[in-house]
TIKOLBA-298827 format. One record per residue (C-alpha): chain; x, y, z. Coordinates in steps of 0.1 Angstrom, whole numbers, plus 5000, padded with zeros to 4 digits. Layout:
<atoms>
> chain  x  y  z
> A  X  Y  Z
...
</atoms>
This chain:
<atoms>
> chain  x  y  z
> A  6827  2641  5293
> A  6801  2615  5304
> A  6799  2635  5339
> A  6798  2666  5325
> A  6770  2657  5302
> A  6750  2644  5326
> A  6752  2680  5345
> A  6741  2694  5313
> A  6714  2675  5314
> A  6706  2682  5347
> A  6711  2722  5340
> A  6686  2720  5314
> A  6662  2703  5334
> A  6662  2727  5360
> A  6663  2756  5336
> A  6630  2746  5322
> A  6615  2742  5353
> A  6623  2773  5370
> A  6609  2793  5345
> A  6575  2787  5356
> A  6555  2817  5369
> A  6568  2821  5406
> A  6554  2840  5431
> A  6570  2853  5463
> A  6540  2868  5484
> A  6524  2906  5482
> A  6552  2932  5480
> A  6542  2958  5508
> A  6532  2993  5501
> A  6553  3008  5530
> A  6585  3025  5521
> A  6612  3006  5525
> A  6650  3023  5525
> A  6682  3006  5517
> A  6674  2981  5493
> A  6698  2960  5477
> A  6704  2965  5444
> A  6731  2950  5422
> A  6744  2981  5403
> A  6722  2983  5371
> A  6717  2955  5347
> A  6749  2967  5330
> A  6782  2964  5346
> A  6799  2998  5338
> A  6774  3033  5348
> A  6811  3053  5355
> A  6828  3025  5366
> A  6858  3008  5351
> A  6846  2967  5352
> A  6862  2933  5341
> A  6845  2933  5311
> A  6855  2966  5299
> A  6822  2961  5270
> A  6790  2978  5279
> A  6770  2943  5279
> A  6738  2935  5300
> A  6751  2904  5328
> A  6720  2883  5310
> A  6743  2881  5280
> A  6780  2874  5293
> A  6786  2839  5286
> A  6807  2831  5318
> A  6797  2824  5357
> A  6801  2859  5378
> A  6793  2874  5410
> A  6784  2907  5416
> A  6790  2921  5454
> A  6782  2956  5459
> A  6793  2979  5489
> A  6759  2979  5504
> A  6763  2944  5504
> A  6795  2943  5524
> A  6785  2965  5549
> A  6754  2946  5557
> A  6770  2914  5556
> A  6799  2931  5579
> A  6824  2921  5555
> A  6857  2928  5565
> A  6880  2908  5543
> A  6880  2894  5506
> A  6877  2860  5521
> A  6845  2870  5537
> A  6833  2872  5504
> A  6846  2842  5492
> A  6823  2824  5517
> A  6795  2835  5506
> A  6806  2830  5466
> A  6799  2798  5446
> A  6826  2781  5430
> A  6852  2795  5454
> A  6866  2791  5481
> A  6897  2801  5502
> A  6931  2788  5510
> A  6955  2801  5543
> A  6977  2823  5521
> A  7004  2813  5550
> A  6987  2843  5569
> A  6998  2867  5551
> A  6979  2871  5519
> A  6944  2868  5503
> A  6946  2833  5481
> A  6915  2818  5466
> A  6906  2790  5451
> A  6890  2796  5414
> A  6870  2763  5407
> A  6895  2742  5425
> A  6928  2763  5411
> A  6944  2778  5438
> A  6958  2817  5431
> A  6975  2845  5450
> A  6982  2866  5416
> A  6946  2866  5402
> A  6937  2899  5414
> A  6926  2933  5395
> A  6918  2963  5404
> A  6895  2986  5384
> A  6904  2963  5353
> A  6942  2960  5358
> A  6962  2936  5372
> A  6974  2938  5409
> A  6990  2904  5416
> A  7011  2909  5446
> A  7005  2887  5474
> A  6991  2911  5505
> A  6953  2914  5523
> A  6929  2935  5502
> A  6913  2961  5514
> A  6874  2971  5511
> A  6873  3004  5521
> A  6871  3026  5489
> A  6851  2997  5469
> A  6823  2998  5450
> A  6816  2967  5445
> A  6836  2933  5438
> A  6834  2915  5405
> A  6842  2876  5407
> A  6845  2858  5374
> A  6849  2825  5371
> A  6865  2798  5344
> A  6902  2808  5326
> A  6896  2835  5303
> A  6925  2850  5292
> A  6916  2871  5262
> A  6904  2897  5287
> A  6925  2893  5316
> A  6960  2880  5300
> A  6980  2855  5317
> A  6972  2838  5346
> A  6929  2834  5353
> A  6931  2798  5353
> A  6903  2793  5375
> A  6889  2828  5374
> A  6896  2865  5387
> A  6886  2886  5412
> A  6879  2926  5403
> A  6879  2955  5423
> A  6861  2987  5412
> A  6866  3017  5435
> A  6850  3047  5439
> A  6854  3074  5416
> A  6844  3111  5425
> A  6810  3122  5420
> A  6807  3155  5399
> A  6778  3176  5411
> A  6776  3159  5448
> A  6794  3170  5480
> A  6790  3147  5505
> A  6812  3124  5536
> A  6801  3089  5550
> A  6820  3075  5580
> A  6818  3045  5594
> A  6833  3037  5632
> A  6836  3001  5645
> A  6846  2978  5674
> A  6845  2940  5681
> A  6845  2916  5711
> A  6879  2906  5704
> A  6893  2944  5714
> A  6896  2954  5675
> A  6883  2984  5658
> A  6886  3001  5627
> A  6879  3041  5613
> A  6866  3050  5574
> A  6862  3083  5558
> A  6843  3086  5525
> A  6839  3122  5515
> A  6833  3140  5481
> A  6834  3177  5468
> A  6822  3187  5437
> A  6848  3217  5428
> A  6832  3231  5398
> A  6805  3219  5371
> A  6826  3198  5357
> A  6848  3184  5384
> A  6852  3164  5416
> A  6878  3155  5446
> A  6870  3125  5468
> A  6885  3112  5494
> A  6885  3076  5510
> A  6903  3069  5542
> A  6905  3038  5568
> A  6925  3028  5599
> A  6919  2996  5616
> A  6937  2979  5650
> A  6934  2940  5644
> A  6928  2919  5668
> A  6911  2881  5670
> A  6912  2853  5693
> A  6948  2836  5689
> A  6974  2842  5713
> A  7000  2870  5697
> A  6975  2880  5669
> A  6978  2920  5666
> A  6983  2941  5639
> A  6976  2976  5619
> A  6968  2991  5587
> A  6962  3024  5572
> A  6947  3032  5539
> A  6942  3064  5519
> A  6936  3070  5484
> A  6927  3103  5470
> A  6909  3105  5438
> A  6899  3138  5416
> A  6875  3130  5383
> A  6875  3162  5358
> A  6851  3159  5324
> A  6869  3178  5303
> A  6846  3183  5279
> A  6809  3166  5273
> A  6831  3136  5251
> A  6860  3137  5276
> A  6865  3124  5312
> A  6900  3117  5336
> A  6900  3097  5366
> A  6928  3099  5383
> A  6939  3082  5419
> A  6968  3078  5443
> A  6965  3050  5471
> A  6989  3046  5499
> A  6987  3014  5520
> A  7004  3006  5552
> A  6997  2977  5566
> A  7016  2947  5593
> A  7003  2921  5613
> A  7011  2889  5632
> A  7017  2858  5615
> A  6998  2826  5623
> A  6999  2798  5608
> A  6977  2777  5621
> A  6979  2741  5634
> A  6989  2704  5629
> A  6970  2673  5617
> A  6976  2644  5639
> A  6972  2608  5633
> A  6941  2610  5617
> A  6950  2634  5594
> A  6927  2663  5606
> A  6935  2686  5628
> A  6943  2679  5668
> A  6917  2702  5684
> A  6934  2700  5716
> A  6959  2724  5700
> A  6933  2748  5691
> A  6945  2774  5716
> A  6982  2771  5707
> A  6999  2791  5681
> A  7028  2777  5666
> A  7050  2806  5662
> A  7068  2831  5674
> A  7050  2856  5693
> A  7078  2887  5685
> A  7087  2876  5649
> A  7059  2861  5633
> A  7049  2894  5611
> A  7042  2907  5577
> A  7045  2940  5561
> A  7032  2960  5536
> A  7043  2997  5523
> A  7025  3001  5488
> A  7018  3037  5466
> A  6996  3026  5434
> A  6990  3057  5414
> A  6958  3052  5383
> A  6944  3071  5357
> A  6921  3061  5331
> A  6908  3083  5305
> A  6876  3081  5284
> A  6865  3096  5253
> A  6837  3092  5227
> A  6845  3100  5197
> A  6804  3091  5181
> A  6777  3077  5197
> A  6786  3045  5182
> A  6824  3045  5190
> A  6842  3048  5225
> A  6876  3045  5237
> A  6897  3048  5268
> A  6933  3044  5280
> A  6947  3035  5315
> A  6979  3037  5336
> A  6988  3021  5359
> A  7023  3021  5381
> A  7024  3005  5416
> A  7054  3002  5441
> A  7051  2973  5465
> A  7082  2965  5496
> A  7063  2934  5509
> A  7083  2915  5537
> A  7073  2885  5561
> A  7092  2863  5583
> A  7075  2837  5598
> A  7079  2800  5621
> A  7054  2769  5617
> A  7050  2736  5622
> A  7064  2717  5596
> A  7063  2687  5612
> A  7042  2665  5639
> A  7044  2631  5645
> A  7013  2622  5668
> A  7015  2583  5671
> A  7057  2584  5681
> A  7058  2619  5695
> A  7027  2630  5706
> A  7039  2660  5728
> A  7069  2673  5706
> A  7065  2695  5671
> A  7090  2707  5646
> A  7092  2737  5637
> A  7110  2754  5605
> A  7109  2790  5595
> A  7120  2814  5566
> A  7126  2851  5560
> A  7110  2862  5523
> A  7116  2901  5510
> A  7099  2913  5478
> A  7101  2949  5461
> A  7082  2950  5426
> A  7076  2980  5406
> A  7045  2973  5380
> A  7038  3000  5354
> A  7008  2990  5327
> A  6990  3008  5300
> A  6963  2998  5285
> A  6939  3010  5260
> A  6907  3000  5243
> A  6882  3009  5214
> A  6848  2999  5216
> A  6831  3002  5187
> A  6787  2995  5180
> A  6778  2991  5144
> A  6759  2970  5119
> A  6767  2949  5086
> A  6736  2937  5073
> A  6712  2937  5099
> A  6733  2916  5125
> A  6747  2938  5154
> A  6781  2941  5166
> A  6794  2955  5199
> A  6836  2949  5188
> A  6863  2956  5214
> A  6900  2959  5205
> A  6932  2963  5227
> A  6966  2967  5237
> A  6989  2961  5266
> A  7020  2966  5279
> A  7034  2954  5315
> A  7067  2962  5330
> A  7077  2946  5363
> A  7110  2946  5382
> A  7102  2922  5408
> A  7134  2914  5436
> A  7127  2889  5457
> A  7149  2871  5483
> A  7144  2842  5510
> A  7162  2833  5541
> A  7159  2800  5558
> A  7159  2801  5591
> A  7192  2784  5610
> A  7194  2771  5645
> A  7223  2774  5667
> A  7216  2736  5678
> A  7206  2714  5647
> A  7226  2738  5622
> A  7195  2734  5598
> A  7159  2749  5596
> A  7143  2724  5614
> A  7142  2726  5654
> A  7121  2702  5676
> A  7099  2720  5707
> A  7074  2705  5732
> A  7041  2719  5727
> A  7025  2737  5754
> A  7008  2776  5754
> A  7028  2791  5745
> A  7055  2775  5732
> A  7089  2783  5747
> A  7102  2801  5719
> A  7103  2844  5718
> A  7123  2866  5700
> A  7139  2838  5684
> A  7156  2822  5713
> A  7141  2792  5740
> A  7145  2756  5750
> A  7142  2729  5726
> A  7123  2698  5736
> A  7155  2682  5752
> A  7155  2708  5772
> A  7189  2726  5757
> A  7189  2766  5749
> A  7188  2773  5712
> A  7183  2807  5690
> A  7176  2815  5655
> A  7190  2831  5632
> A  7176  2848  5596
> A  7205  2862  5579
> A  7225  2832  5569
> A  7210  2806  5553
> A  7202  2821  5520
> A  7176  2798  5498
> A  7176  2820  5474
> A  7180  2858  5457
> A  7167  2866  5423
> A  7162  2899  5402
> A  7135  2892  5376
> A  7122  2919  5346
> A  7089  2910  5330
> A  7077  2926  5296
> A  7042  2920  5283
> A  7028  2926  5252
> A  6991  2916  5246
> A  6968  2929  5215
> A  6930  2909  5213
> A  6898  2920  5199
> A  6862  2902  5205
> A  6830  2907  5184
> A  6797  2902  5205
> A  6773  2894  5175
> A  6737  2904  5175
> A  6728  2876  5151
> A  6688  2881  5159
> A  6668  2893  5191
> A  6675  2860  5206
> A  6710  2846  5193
> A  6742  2865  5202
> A  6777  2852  5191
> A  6812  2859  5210
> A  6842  2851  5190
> A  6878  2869  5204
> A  6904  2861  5205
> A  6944  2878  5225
> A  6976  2873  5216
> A  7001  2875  5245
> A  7042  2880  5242
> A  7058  2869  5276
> A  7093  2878  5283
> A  7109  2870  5313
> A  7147  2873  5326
> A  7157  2860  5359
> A  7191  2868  5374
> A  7204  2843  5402
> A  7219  2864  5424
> A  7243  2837  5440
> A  7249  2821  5414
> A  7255  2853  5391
> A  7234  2829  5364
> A  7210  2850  5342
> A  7181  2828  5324
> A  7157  2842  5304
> A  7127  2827  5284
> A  7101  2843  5260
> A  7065  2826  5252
> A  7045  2836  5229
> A  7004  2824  5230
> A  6970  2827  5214
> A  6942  2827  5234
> A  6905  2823  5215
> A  6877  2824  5232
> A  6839  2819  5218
> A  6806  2821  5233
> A  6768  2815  5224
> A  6738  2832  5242
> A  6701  2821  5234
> A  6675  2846  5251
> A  6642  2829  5246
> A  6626  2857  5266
> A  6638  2889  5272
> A  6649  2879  5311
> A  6663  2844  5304
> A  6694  2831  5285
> A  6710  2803  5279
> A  6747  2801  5271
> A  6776  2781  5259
> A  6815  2790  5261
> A  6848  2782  5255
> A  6877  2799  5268
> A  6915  2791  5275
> A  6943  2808  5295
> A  6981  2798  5304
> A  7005  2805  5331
> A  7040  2808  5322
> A  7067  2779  5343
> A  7080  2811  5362
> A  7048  2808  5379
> A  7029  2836  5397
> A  7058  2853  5412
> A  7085  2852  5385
> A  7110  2840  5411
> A  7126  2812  5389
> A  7121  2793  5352
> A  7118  2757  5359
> A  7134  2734  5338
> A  7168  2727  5338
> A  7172  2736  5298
> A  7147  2761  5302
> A  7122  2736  5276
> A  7092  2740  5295
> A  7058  2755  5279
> A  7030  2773  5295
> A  7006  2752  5315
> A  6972  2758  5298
> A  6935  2755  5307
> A  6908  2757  5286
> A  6872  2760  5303
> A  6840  2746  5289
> A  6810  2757  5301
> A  6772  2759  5297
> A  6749  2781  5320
> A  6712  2798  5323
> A  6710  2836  5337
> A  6672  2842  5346
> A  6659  2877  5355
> A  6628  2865  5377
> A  6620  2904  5385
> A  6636  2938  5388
> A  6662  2931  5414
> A  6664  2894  5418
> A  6682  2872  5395
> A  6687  2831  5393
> A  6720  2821  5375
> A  6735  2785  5369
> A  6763  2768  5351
> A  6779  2736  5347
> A  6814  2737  5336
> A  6853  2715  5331
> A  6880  2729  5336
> A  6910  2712  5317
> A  6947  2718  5332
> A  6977  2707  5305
> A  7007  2707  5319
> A  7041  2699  5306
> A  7071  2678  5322
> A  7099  2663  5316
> A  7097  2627  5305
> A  7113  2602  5328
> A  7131  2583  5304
> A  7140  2609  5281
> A  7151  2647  5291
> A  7143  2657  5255
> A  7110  2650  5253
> A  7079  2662  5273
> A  7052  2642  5289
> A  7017  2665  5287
> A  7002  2656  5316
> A  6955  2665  5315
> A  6936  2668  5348
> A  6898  2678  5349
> A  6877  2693  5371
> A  6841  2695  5368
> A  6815  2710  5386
> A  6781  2729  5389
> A  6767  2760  5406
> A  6740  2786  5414
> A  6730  2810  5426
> A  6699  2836  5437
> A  6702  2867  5444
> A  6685  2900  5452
> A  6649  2917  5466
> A  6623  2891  5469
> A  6598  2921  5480
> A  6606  2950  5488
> A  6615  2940  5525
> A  6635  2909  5519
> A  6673  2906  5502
> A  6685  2869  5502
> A  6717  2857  5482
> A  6719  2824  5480
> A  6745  2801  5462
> A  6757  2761  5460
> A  6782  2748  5443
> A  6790  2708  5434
> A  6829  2697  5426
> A  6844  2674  5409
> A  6883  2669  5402
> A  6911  2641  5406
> A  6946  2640  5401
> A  6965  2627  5369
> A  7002  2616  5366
> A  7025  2598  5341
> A  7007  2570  5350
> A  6972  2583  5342
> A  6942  2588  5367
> A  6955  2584  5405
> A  6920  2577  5425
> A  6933  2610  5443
> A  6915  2640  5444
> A  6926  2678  5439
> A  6935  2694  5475
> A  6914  2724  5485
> A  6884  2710  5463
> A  6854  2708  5488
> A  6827  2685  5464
> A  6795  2705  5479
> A  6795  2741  5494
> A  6765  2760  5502
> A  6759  2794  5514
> A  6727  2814  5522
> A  6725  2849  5538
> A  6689  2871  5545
> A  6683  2906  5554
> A  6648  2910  5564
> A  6634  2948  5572
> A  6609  2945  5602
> A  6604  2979  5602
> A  6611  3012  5581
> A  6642  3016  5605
> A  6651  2983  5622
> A  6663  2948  5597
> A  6680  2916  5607
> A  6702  2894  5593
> A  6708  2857  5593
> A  6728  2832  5572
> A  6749  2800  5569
> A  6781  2790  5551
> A  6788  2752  5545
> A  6821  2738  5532
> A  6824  2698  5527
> A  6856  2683  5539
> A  6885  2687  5512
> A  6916  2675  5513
> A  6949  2696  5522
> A  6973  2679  5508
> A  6975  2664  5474
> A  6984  2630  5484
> A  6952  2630  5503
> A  6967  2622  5537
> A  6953  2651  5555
> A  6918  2664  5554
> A  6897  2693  5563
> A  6866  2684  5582
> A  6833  2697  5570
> A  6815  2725  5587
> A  6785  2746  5591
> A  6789  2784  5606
> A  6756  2812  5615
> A  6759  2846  5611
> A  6738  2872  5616
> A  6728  2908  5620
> A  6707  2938  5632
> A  6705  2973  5621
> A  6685  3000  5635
> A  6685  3036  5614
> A  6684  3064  5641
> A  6679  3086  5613
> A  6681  3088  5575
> A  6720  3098  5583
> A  6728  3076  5612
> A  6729  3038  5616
> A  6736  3015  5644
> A  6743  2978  5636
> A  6755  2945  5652
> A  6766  2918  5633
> A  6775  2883  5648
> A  6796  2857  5634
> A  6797  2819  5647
> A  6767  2823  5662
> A  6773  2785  5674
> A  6802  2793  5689
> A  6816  2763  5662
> A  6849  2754  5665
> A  6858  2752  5627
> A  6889  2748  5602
> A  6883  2770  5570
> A  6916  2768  5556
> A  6951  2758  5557
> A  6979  2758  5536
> A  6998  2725  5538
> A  6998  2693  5557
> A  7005  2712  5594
> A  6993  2745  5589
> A  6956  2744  5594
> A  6938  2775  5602
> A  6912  2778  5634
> A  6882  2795  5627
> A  6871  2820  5651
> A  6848  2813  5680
> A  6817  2834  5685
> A  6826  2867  5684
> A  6807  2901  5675
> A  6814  2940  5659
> A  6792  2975  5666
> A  6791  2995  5635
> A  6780  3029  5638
> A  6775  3045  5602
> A  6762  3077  5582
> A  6764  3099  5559
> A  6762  3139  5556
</atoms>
């Protein structure tokens, strides 16, 4: 607590001093289009939002981010890990090339994901095409979000039709690497009191590894009717198609970073090194206010996912004995989950006394049938999943078949060495209610708290073993939020979450009696949110996050050890119009963490926990019609590995951007990334899987709207 103190103190100190008149230059009297705005002060308008309460962002008492989609097509977003760069407190891991995973405040998740409020946690690349903005919450939080959260969550909210509008943007793009990508967003007001849209994409991948190709289509139809002035349905269908190549990345050597003399080599298999993705996702959420004071709605959700990926990588490089020779392993992994999820809510505002009251109360219900299987790959020559390969580009290994490095002819095969084959069915029940209390003009109190029922049963298909477990949890949370001045609060919170032992993926129950609890974090943090102007905010927070996790003692099966690790941390972050010309969003972020065992403290630190990150992006209009963009993202080395023998070294990458508007309906831009032409390692995944960055490269957007 002595560190985290000290941040406080720190916090405080800067709080005070930025709120000192500021003054950012003479705002021109020229016109200027396409400012950035983050949507309202309020996070709902229309939109379903993580916090499913109509409060102002100057009074939630947690650390978020708010990316809009004007924001994402400026930037040239393309991916939720663009976002992530440019996000404090996050940052993101390789997801073995095949799906998004960030790390939440140094917690690593692939299953934190929601999608207009609901949870959508299986592992594939998100698409941006039919977003209106992105939410990012950080700390664990569970009474909104259930399960899971342990660092944070990430929230998409899509578009919904627009009654009374009929309009279609498009946007058409290609990039250096021989990529290029197709959306449609197009809406038709039907009647008075109902609306169709439509948003569509296609996109041809391409980057600058060897092999790297890929497709995905996306289409998701949505039709909003208000049945009455009280009454409104969304609802929405969403079809995703989506494969691409595999890559893993490459090894550390000696030194534990990565050899950049492999940078050019992919260690895979250029013909069966693939994922797919077939998903249908069908929502509806209806509203209804019953008074002015008192507002409900209720949401469905049922989404069918066949996810497959089979993959090679190097699993393992000895560079001081072997320096030319790499191992490589590989594995087959299938998953079909159905989720279906209802979920409704009351929101009620009232007062007792004189002291205000904003009270939401819920329910839940989940149902997932989740299959999952994994084969190991086997080699004809070492009968195992390990085979040994000189490196060169490109290896000699396609299709499965080629010469190992003693120069004998060896194949693969992915349909006999199963690892493993389990059916799991998942039933959640959740029920939680918070109070946001108005105690005066200045002080607002946030007491909640949910209670979750997990019940998982996992058949091994092999071993025709069924094992089930059922946990049942509390989750409180409590906040404070001191406003001062109508544009600056303070806060304070505390908030826990837990994640069942079958983990993310409900493939297993660890344990061998099945004894196991939950792990659980609980967050505390404290935090100033400062409204400078209309348009351009300044939030802060120092937090610790506290994992507990249970194991098995060593000298006694019976009894658990409760093993606590910390991390610690601060962050900030500006954003929006400092005049009417310039958007700038910048953020930092300091962390702190280090592994604990049986033993106590280890000295080691938490892998994928960069202490210092820094990002910083400006749009500046020169004109009415022409704007540039320029901005930085810098990661500190972090380790890979938890036993800190490999490391990812620090970098520094530019990007940047020009627009020019043709016409009020037609726009032209260029966006660059690496303008340094860095060579760079963002990511990885484990000890020999390190991701390359990609070299200078560029896109041509060409947008409007009619």
């Amino acid at each position: 607590m002595t560190k985290l103190s000290s941040y406080l103190l720190g916090a405080t100190a800067l709080s005070f001093t930025l709120t000192a008149p500021a003054a950012f230059g003479q705002e021109s009297d020229e016109a200027v289009l396409d400012e950035i705005v983050v949507i309202g002060q309020y996070l709902y308008t229309d939109q379903v939002n993580a916090l499913k309460t109509p409060t102002p962002v100057i009074d939630v008492p947690q650390s978020l981010s708010i990316v809009t989609a004007d924001q994402i097509d400026q930037q040239g977003f393309q991916s939720i890990g663009d976002i992530i760069d440019y996000t404090p407190g996050v940052n993101t891991s390789q997801g073995e090339g095949h799906r998004d995973a960030v790390v939440f405040r140094g917690v690593r998740s692939t299953a934190d994901f929601f999608i207009d409020g609901v949870r959508d946690d299986v592992q594939y690349y998100r698409p941006l095409y039919n977003l209106e903005q992105i939410e990012i919450l950080r700390g664990p939080n569970a009474l909104l979000f259930g399960r899971g959260g342990s660092g944070g969550i990430l929230n998409r909210v899509t578009k919904k039709g627009v009654v009374g509008e009929t309009f279609t943007g498009y946007q058409a793009s290609a990039d250096t690497f021989g990529g290029y990508g197709v959306q449609l967003d197009s809406n038709i007001s039907t009647s008075d009191t109902s609306a169709f849209r439509i948003n569509a994409m296609y996109e041809s991948l391409e980057n600058h590894r060897d092999f790297y190709d890929g497709d995905r289509f996306g289409i998701n139809p949505t039709a909003r009717f208000e049945l009455s002035p009280a009454t409104t349905l969304d609802l929405s269908y969403e079809y995703l198609d989506h494969e691409r190549f595999i890559d893993r990345g490459i090894p550390t050597g000696a030194d534990g970073r990565p050899v950049e003399a492999f940078e050019n080599i992919v260690f895979g298999d250029p013909d069966l090194n693939e994922t797919k993705l077939e998903a249908h996702l069908l929502r509806a959420r209806l509203e209804h206010e019953f008074t002015e004071n008192l507002k409900g709605n209720f949401s469905a959700f049922y989404g069918d996912y066949d996810k497959s990926y089979q993959n090679f990588y190097a699993s393992s490089y000895d560079e001081a004995s072997t320096p030319g020779i790499v191992t490589l392993d590989g594995y087959l992994d299938t998953t079909q989950r159905e989720n279906l999820i209802l979920s409704g809510n009351l929101v009620g505002e009232f007062q007792t006394g004189g002291i205000g009251h904003t009270v939401i109360t819920g329910a839940e219900y989940i149902d997932t049938s989740n299959d999952n299987d994994r084969f190991n790959v086997l080699w004809n020559t070492t009968l195992d999943d390990n085979e040994m390969f000189d490196i060169q580009r490109p290896l000699n290994l396609s299709g499965g078949t080629g010469i190992n490095s003693d120069g004998v002819p060896t194949s693969a095969d992915f349909t006999t060495d199963l690892n493993d084959f389990t059916k799991a069915e998942v039933d959640v029940f959740s029920a939680y209610i918070q109070d946001e209390i108005e105690i005066s003009a200045m002080l607002d109190l946030i007491v909640g708290a949910r209670f979750d029922s997990f019940d998982i049963e996992v058949l091994n298909v092999p071993a025709d073993e069924t094992r089930s477990r059922k946990d049942e949890k509390v989750s409180p949370r409590l906040g404070l939020v001191f406003k001062p001045r109508e544009n600056v609060s303070f806060y304070a919170s505390y908030s826990e979450s837990f994640l069942p032992r079958s983990g993310e993926q409900f493939a297993s129950i660890n344990g061998a009696a099945n004894q196991l609890d939950p792990d659980e974090f609980t967050n505390l943090e404290a935090g100033l949110k400062w409204e400078i102007r209309r348009g351009l905010s300044l939030t802060a927070a120092v937090f610790e996050i506290e994992q507990s996790s249970p194991q098995v003692a060593d000298n006694d099966p019976e009894t658990l050890d409760i093993i606590d690790s910390e991390t610690q941390g601060f962050e900030a972050q500006l954003q929006g119009q400092v005049t009417d010309r310039w958007f700038v969003t910048a953020g930092y972020s300091y962390l702190d963490g280090e592994i604990v065992d049986r033993t106590g403290p280890t000295g080691r630190t938490p892998r994928e926990l960069p202490e210092n990150m820094f990002s910083l992006w400006n749009t500046y209009k020169v004109t009415s019609k022409f704007g540039l963009g320029l901005g930085l993202t810098y990661q500190d080395e972090s380790f890979i590995n938890n036993s800190n023998t490999a490391t990812l070294p620090d970098y520094t990458r530019v990007d940047a951007a020009a627009y020019y508007d043709v016409s009020e309906r037609l726009r032209v831009q260029l966006n660059v990334e690496n303008l340094t032409d860095e060579l760079y390692f963002p990511n990885a995944h484990s000890t020999h899987q390190a991701t390359v960055g990609a070299p200078l490269n560029a896109r041509v957007t060409i947008s409007g709207r009619f």
